[in-house]
C-alpha beads as a LAMMPS data file, in Angstrom:
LAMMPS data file: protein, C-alpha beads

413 atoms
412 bonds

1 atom types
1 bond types

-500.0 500.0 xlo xhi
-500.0 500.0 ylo yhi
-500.0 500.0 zlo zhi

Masses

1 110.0

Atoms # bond

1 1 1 434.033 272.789 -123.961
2 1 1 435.476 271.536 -127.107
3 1 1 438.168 269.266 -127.749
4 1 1 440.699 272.260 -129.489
5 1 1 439.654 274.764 -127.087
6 1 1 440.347 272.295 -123.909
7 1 1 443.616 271.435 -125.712
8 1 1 444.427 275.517 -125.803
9 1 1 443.555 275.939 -121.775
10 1 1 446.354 273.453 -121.408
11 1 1 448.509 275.057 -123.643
12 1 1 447.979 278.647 -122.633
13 1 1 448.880 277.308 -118.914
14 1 1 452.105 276.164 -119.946
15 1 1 452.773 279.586 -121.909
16 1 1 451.942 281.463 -119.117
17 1 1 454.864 280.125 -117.362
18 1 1 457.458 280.725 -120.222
19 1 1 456.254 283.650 -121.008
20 1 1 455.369 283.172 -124.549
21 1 1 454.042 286.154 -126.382
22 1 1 450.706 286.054 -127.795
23 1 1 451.664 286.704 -131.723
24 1 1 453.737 283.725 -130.806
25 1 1 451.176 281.292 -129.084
26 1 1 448.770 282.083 -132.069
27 1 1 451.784 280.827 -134.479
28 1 1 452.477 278.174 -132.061
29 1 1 448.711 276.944 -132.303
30 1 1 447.412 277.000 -135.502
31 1 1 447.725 274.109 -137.880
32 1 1 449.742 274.513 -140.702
33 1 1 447.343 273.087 -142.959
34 1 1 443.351 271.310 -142.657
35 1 1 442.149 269.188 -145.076
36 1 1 438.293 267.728 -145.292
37 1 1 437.693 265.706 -148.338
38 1 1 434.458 263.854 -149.277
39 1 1 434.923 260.002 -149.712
40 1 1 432.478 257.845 -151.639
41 1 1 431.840 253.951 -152.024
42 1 1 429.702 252.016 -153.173
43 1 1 428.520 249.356 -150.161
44 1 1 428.234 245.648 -150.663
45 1 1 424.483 246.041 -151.406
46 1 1 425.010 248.136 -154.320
47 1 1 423.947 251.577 -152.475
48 1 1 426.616 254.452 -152.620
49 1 1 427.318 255.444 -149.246
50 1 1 429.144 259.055 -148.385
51 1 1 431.232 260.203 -145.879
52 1 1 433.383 263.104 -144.391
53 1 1 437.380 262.498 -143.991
54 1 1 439.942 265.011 -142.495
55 1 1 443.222 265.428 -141.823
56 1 1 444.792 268.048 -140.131
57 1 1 448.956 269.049 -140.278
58 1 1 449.461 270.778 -136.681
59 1 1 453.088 271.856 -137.108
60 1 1 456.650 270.489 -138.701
61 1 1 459.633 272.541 -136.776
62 1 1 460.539 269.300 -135.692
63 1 1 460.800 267.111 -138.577
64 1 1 457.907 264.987 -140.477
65 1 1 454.305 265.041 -139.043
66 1 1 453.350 262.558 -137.345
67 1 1 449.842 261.161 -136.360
68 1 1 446.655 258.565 -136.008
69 1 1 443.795 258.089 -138.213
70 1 1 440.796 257.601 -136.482
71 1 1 437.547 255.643 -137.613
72 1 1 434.678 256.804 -135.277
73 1 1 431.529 258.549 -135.402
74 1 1 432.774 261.775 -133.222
75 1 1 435.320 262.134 -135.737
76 1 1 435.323 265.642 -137.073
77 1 1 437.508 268.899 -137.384
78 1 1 437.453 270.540 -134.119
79 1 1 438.610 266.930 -132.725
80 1 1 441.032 266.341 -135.489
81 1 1 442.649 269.994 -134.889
82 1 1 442.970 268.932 -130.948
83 1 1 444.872 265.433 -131.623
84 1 1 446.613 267.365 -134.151
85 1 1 447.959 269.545 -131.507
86 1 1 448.580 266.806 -128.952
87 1 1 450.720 265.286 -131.325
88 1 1 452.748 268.060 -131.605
89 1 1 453.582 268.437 -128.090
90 1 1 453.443 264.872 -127.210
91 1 1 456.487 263.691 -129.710
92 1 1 458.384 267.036 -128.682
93 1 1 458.173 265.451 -125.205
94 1 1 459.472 262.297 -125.435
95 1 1 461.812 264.095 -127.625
96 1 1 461.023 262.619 -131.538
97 1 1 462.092 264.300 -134.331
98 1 1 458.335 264.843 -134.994
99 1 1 455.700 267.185 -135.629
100 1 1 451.520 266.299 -135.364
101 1 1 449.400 265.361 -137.775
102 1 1 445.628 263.658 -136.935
103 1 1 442.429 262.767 -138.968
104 1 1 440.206 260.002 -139.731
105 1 1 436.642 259.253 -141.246
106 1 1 433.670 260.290 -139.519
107 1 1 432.163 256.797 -139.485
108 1 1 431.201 254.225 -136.999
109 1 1 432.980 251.065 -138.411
110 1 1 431.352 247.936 -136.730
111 1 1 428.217 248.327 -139.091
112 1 1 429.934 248.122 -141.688
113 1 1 432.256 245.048 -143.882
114 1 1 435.957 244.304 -143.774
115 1 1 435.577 245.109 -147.431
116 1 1 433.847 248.319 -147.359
117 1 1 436.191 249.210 -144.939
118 1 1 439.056 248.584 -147.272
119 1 1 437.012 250.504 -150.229
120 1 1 436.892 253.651 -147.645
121 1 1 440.317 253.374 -146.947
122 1 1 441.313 252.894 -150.297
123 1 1 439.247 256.126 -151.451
124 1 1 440.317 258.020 -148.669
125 1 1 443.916 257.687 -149.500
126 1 1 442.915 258.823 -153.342
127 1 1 442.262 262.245 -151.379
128 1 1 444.962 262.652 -149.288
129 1 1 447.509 260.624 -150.867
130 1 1 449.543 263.837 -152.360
131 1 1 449.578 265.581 -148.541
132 1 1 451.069 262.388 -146.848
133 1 1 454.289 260.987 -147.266
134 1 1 457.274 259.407 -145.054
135 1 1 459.130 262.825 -145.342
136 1 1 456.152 264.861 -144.847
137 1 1 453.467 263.301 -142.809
138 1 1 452.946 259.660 -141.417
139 1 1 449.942 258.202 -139.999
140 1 1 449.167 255.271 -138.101
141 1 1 446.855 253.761 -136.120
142 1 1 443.886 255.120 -133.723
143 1 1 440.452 254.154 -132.552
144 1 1 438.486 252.532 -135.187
145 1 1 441.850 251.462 -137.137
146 1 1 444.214 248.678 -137.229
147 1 1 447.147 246.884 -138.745
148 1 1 445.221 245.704 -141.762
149 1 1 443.685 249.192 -142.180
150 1 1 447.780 250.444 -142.359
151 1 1 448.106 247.722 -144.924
152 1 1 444.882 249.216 -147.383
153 1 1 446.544 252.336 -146.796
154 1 1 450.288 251.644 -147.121
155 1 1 449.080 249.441 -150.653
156 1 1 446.615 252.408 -152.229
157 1 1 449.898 255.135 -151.348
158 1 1 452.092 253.053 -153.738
159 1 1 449.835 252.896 -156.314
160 1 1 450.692 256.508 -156.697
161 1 1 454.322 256.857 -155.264
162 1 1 455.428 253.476 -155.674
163 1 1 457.668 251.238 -152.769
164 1 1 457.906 253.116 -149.550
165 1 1 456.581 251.341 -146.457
166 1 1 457.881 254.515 -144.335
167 1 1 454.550 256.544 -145.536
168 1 1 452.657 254.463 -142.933
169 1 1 453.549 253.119 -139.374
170 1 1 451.766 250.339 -137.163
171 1 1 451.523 248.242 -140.373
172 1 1 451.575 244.401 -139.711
173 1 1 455.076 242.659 -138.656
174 1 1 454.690 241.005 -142.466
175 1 1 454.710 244.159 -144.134
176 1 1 457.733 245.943 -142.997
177 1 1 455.908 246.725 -139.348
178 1 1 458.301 246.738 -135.966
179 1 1 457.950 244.057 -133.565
180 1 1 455.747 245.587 -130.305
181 1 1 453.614 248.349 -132.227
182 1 1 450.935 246.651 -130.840
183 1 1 451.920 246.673 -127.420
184 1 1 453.452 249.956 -127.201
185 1 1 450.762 252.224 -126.023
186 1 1 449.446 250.162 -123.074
187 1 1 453.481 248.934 -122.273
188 1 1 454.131 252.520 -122.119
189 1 1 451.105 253.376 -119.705
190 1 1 452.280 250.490 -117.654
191 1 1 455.693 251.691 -117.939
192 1 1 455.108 254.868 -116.575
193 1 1 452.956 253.809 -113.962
194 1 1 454.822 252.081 -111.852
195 1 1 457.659 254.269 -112.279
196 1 1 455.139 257.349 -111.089
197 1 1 453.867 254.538 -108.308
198 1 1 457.321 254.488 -106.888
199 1 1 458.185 257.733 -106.636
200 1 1 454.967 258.552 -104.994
201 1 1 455.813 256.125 -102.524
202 1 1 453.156 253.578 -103.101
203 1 1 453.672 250.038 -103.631
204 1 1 452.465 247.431 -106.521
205 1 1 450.883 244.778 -103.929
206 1 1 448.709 247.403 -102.001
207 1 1 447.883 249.805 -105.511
208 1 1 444.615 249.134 -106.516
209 1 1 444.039 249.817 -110.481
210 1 1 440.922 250.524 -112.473
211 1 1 440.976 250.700 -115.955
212 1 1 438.338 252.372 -117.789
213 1 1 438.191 251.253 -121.622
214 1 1 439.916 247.741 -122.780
215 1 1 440.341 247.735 -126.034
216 1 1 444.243 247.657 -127.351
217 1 1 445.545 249.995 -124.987
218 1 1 443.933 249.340 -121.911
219 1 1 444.308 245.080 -122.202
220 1 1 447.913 245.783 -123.119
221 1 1 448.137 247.985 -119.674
222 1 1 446.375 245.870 -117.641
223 1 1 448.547 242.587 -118.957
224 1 1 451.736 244.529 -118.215
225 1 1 450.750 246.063 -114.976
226 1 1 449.650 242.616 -113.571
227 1 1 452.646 240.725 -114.287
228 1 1 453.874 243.817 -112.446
229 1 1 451.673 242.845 -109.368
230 1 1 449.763 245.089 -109.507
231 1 1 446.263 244.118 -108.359
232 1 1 443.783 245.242 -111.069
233 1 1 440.228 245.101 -109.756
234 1 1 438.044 246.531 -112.496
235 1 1 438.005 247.285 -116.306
236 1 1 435.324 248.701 -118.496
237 1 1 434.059 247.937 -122.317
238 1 1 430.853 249.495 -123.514
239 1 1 429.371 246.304 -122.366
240 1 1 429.559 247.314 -118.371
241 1 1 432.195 247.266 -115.316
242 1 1 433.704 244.163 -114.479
243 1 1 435.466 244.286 -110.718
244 1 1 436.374 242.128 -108.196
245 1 1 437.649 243.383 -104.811
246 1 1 440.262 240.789 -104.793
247 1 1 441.661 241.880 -108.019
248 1 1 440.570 240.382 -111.458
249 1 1 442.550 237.580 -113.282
250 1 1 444.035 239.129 -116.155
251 1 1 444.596 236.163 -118.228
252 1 1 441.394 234.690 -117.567
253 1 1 440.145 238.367 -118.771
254 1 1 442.241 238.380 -121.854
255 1 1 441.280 234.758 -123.324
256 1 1 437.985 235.519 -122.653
257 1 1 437.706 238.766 -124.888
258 1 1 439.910 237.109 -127.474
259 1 1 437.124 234.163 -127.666
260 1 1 434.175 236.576 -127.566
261 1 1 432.930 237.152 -131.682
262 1 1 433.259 241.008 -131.092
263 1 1 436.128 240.913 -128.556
264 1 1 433.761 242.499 -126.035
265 1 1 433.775 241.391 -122.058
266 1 1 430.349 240.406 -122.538
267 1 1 429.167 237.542 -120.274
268 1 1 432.522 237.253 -118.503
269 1 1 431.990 235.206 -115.246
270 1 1 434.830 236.132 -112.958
271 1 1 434.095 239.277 -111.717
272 1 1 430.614 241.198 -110.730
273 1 1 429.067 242.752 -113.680
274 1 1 427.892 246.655 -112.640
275 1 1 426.876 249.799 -115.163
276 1 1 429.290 251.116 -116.954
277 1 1 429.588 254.620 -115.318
278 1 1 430.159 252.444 -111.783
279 1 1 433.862 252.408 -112.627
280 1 1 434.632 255.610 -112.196
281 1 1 433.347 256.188 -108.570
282 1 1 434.799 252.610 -107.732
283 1 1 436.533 253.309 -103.952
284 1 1 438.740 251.791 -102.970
285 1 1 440.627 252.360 -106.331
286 1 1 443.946 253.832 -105.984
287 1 1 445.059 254.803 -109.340
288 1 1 442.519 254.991 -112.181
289 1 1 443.045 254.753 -115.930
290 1 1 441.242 256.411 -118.279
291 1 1 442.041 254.281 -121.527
292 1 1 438.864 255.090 -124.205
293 1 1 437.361 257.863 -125.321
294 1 1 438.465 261.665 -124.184
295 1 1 436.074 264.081 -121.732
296 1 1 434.901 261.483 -119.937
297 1 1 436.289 263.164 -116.266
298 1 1 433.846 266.302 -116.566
299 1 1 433.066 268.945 -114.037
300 1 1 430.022 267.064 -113.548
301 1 1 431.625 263.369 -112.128
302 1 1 434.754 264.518 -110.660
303 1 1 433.589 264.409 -107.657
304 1 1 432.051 261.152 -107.656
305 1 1 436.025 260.088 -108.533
306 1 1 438.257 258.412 -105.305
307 1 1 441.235 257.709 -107.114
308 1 1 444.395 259.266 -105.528
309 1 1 446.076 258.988 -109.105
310 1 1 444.878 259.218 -113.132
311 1 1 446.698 258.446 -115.778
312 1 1 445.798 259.507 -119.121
313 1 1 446.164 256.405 -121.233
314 1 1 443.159 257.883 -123.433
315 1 1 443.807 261.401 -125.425
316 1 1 442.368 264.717 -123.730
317 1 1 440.112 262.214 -120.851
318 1 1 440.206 265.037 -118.502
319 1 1 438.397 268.440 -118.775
320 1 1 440.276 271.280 -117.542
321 1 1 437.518 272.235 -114.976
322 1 1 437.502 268.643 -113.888
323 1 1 441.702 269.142 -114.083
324 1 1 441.750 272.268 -111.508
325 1 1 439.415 270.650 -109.034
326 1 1 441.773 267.235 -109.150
327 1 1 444.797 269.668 -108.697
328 1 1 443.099 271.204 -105.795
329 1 1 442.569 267.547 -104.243
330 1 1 446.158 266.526 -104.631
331 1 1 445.166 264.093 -107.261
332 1 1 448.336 262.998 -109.063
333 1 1 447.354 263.475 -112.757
334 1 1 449.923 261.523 -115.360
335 1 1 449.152 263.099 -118.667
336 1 1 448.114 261.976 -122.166
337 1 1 451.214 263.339 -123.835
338 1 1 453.613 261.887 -121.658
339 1 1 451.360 258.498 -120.532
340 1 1 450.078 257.194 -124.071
341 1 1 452.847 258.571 -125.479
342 1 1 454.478 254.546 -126.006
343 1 1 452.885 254.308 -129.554
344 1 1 454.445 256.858 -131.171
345 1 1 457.830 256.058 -130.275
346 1 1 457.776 252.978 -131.536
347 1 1 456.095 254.126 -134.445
348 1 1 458.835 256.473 -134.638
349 1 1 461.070 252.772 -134.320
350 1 1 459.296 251.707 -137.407
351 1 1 459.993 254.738 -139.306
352 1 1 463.321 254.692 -139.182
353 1 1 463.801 250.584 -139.125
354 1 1 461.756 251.209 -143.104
355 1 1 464.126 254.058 -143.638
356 1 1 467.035 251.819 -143.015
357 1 1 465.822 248.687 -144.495
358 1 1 466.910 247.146 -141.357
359 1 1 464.600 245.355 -138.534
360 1 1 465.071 245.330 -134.774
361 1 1 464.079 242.506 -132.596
362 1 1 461.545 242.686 -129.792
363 1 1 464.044 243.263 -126.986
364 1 1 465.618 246.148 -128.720
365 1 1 461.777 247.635 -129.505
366 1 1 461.333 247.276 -126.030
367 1 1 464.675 248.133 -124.740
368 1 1 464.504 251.506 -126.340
369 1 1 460.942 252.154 -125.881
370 1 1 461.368 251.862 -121.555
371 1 1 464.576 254.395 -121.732
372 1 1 462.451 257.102 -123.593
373 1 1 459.746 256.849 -122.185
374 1 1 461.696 256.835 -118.688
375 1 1 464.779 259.479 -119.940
376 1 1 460.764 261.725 -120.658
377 1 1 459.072 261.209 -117.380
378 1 1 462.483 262.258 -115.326
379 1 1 462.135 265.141 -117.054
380 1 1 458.651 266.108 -116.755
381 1 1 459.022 265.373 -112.969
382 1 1 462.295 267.649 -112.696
383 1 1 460.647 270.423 -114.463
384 1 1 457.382 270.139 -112.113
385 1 1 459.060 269.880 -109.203
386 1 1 461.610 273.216 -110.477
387 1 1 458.715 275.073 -110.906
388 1 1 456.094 273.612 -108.893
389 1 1 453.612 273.034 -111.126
390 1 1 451.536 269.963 -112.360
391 1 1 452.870 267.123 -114.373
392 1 1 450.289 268.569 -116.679
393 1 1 451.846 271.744 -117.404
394 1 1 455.364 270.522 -117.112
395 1 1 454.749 267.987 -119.875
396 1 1 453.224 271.304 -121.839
397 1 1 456.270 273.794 -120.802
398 1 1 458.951 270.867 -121.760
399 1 1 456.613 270.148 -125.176
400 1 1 456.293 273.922 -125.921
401 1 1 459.789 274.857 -124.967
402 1 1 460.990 272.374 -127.557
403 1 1 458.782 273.170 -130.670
404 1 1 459.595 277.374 -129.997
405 1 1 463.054 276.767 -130.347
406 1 1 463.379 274.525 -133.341
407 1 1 460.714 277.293 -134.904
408 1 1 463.082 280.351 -133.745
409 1 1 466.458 278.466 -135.256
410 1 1 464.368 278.011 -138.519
411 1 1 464.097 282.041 -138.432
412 1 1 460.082 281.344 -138.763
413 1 1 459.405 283.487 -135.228

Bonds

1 1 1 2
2 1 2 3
3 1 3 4
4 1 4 5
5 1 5 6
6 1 6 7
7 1 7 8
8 1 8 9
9 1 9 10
10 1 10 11
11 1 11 12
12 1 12 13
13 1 13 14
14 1 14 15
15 1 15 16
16 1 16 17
17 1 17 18
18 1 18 19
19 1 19 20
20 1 20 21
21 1 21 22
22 1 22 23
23 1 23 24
24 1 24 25
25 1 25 26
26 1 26 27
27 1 27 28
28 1 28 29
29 1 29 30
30 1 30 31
31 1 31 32
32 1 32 33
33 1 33 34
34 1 34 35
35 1 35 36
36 1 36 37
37 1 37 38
38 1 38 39
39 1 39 40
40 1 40 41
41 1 41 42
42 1 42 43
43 1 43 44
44 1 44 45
45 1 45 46
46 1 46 47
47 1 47 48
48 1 48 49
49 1 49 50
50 1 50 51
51 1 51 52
52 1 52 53
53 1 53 54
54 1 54 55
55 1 55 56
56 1 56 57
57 1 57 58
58 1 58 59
59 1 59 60
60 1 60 61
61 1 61 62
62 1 62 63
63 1 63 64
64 1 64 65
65 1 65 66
66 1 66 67
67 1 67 68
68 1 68 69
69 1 69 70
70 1 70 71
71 1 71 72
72 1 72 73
73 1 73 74
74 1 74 75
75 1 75 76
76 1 76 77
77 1 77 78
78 1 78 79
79 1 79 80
80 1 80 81
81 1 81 82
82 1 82 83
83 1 83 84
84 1 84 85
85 1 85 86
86 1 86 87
87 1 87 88
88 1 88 89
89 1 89 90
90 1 90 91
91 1 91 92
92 1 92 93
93 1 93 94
94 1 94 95
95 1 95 96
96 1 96 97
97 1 97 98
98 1 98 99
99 1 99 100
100 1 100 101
101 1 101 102
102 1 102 103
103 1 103 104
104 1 104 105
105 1 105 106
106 1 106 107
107 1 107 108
108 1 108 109
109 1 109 110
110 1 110 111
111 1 111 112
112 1 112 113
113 1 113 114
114 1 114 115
115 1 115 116
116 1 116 117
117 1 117 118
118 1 118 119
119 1 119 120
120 1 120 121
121 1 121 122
122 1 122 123
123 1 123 124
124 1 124 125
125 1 125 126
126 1 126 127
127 1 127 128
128 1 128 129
129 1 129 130
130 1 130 131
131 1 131 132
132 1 132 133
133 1 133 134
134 1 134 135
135 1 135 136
136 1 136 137
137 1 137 138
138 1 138 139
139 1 139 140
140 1 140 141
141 1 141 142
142 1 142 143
143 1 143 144
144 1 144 145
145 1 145 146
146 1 146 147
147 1 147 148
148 1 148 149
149 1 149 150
150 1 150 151
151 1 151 152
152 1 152 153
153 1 153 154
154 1 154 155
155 1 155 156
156 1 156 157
157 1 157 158
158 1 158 159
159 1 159 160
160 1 160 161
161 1 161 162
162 1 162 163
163 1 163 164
164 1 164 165
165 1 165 166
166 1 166 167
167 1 167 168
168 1 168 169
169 1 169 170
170 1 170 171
171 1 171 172
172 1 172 173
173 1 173 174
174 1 174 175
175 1 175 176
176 1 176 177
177 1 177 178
178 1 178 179
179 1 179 180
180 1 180 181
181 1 181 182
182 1 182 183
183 1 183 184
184 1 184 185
185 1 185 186
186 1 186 187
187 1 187 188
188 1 188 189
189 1 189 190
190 1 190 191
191 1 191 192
192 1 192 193
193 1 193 194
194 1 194 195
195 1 195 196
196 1 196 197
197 1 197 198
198 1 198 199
199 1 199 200
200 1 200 201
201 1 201 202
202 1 202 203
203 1 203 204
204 1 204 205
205 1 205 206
206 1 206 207
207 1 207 208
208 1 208 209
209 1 209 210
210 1 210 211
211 1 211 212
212 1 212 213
213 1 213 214
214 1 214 215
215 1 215 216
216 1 216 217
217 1 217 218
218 1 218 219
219 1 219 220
220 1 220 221
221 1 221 222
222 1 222 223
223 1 223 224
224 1 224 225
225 1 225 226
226 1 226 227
227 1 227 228
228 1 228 229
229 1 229 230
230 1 230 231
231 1 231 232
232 1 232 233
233 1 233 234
234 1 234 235
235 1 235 236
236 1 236 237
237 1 237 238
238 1 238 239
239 1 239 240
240 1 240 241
241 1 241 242
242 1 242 243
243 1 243 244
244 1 244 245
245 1 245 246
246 1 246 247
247 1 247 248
248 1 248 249
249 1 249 250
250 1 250 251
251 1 251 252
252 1 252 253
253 1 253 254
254 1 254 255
255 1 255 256
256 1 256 257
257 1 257 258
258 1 258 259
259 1 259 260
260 1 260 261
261 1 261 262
262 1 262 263
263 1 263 264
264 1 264 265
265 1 265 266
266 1 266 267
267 1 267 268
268 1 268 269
269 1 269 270
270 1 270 271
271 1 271 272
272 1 272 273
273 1 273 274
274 1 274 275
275 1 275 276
276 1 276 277
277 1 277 278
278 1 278 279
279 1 279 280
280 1 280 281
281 1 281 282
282 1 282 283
283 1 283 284
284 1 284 285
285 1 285 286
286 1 286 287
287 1 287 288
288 1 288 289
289 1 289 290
290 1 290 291
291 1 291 292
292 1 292 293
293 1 293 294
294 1 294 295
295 1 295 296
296 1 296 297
297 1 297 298
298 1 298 299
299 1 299 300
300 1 300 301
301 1 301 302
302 1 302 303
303 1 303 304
304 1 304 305
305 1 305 306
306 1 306 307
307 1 307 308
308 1 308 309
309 1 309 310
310 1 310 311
311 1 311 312
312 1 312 313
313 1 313 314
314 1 314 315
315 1 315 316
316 1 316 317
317 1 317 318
318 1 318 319
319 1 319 320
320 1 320 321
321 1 321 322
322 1 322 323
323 1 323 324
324 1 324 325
325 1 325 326
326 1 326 327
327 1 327 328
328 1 328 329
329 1 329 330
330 1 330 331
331 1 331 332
332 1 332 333
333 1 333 334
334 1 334 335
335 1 335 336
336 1 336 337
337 1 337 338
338 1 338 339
339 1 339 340
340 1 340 341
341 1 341 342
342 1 342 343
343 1 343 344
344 1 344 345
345 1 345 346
346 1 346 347
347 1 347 348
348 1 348 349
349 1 349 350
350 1 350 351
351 1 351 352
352 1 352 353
353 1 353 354
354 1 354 355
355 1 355 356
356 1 356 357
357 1 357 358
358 1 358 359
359 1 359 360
360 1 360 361
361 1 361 362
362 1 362 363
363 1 363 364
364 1 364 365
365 1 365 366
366 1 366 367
367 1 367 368
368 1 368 369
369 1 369 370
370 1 370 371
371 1 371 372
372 1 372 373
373 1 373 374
374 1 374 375
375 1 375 376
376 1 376 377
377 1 377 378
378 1 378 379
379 1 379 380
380 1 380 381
381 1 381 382
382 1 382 383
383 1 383 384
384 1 384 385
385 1 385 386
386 1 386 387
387 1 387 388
388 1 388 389
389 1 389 390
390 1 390 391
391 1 391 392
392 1 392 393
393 1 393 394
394 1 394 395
395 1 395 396
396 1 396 397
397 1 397 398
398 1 398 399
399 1 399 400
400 1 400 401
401 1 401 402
402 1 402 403
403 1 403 404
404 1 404 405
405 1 405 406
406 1 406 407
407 1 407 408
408 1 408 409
409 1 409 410
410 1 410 411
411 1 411 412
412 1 412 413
C-alpha cells in the first residue's frame, strides 16, 4: 500500500464517524497545489549531477502551510502528498493556526559534500522560492535536513524577497531560530509517553522501552524518557540493535554516537549487538517506538511484535492492516499526528518569535510546548473514550473536525 493511500484509510475511518460526505472528503483530501521541479548542480568533480524536487501544499483553511523538507532517496510524490496530508491534520490537532505543506529532494545525502549539499539547496529554492513564504508556506526540517540546510535555504529566499527569517523554521539559534527546535520532536514523544504510561496504569521503573531509529528524534526521546526513569533497553541505527536487559545507559549511548565520525552506534560496547530487524520482536519490551522511517510495522511482522504499546514517533510507521490486527490485540497505539507532533509546535514558536522580533527563553519553549502537547492528548483521549474508538481515529475525527469547519466558515464547502 502506498504512503497517500494508507494516509486516506486513516482518514476515511475518521470520516466515517462524522459523517462527512464524499464530495466533501474528496475536497478535504486533495492538495491544493503539487509542485515537481528539476534541480541541477554541478558536483565538486566538475560532473553535472540532476535531481527531482517536490513540494506539495495539502490545504490552508487554517492559516499558512506548514511542513518538512526531506532529503532521502524514497523521496517522491506519492510520499510527499501523504506528509502533506499528515501535516494538515497533525497541526489542526494540537490546534496551530496551520495548514500542511511537505517535499524534499529525491537524493540520498551522505554520498554527497556539505557543499553540494548547499548548491542543491540553493537551486532548489531558485524553483520554489515564489510558492513559499512566511504567510504562505513554511518549511523546516525532516530526514536528510538540518539547521544549516534551514540556513542555505533561509539565505537563497532573501536573495529574492529580501529580510524575513519567518519563511523558514528550525534554523540555527544564531539565525533567528527558537531555543529547543532541536529537542522538540523527541521531548514531545517523551512527553506524551509518560503521560499515556500513566493513564494506562503502568509505571516508569517497571516500563520497558525500545526505540527503533536514533537519529534526532529518537536520542532526544530516549534522553528525556530516561531522566524520566524509564528503563530503555534497546535502540536501533542502520548499524544493528543495541539492548541490554538491564536497560542501556543513555549517556554512555549519547557520547558515544556524538564521538562516532558518522554519528552511527557502530562499535558501541555496552550493550549486545543483534540484527537490526531483532528490535522489533524484542519481548519483554513494553512500549515500543517507532522513531525512523514509516511502514516499517507491516502485515507481515506484526505478529512477531510483543509490545503492549507503540508510539508513533516516526510519520505513517504503521500500516493500516498491521493497525487493525494491533487494535484487535489491545495494543495501545499513540499516533504520529499527535506523538511527533512536538516539532511543529515549536516551529510554530519560532514563527511567531520572527514575526514579533522577539525571542523566548528555553523554559518558556518548553513551558508552552508540554501544555499543548498535553491540553492535545486530553483531548484525543476524551474524544476516544466518547466514542470508543482508537486514539488513531480520535486524533483523525478531532484533526478533521477542525479543518471542515474553518473550510465551511470560509464559504469554500
Amino acid at each position: 500500500m502506498k504512503a497517500f493511500e494508507a494516509t486516506r484509510y486513516f482518514f476515511c475511518k475518521a470520516a466515517d464517524q462524522l459523517d462527512i460526505s464524499e464530495e466533501l472528503r474528496e475536497a478535504l483530501l486533495m492538495p491544493d497545489r503539487e509542485i515537481q521541479v528539476q534541480v541541477t548542480i554541478r558536483r565538486d568533480d566538475g560532473r553535472l549531477a540532476n535531481f527531482v524536487g517536490f513540494r506539495v501544499q495539502h490545504d490552508h483553511a487554517r492559516g499558512p502551510m506548514k511542513g518538512g523538507l526531506r532529503y532521502h532517496q524514497e523521496v517522491d510524490l506519492d510520499e510527499s502528498r501523504a506528509l502533506a496530508s499528515l501535516m494538515t491534520w497533525k497541526t489542526a490537532v494540537v490546534n496551530l493556526p496551520y495548514g500542511g505543506a511537505k517535499g524534499g529532494i529525491g537524493v540520498d545525502p551522505s554520498q554527497f559534500s556539505k557543499t553540494e549539499i548547499e548548491r542543491m539547496t540553493r537551486a532548489f529554492v531558485d524553483q520554489i522560492h515564489d510558492i513559499v513564504g512566511p504567510d504562505t508556506d513554511i518549511p523546516a526540517p525532516d530526514m536528510g535536513t538540518d539547521h544549516q540546510v534551514m540556513s542555505w535555504f533561509r539565505n537563497q529566499w532573501e536573495k529574492y524577497h529580501g529580510f524575513n527569517p519567518a519563511v523558514i523554521t528550525g534554523k540555527p539559534v544564531e539565525e533567528y531560530g527558537a531555543k529547543g527546535r532541536e529537542e522538540a520532536t523527541g521531548r514531545g514523544v517523551g512527553t506524551l509517553t509518560q503521560k499515556l504510561i500513566k493513564r494506562l496504569g503502568m509505571t516508569p521503573e517497571k516500563t520497558r522501552i525500545a526505540i527503533q531509529g536514533f537519529g534526532n528524534v529518537g536520542s532526544h526521546a530516549a534522553k528525556f524518557l530516561h531522566e524520566g526513569q524509564f528503563p530503555i533497553v534497546a535502540v536501533s541505527d542502520i548499524t544493528g540493535t543495541y539492548y541490554n536487559e538491564d536497560g542501556l545507559n543513555i549517556q554512555k549511548l549519547l557520547r558515544h554516537k556524538l564521538a562516532h565520525p558518522k554519528g552511527l552506534l557502530e562499535g558501541f560496547d555496552g550493550a549486545e549487538h543483534l540484527p537490526l530487524d531483532a528490535l522489533m520482536k524484542l519481548d519483554p519490551v513494553d512500549v515500543l517506538i517507532p522513531a525512523a522511517l514509516g511502514g516499517v510495522i507491516t502485515d507481515d511482522n506484526v505478529d512477531t511484535i510483543k509490545a503492549k504499546v507503540i508510539v508513533e514517533a516516526a510519520n505513517g510507521p504503521v500500516h493500516p492492516g498491521a493497525d487493525e490486527i494491533l487494535n484487535e490485540r489491545g495494543v495501545t497505539v499513540l499516533p504520529d499526528i499527535l506523538a511527533n507532533a512536538g516539532g511543529v509546535t515549536v516551529s510554530y514558536f519560532e514563527w511567531v518569535q520572527n514575526r514579533q522580533h522577539y525571542r523566548w527563553s528555553l523554559d518558556r519553549v518548553r513551558q508552552e510546548l508540554d501544555h499543548t502537547m498535553n491540553e492535545a492528548f486530553e483531548d484525543v483521549w476524551q474524544m476516544a473514550a466518547q466514542h470508543e474508538v482508537s486514539l488513531r481515529t480520535a486524533a483523525y475525527m478531532i484533526g478533521i473536525s477542525r479543518v471542515k469547519r474553518a473550510t465551511e466558515l470560509a464559504g469554500l464547502a
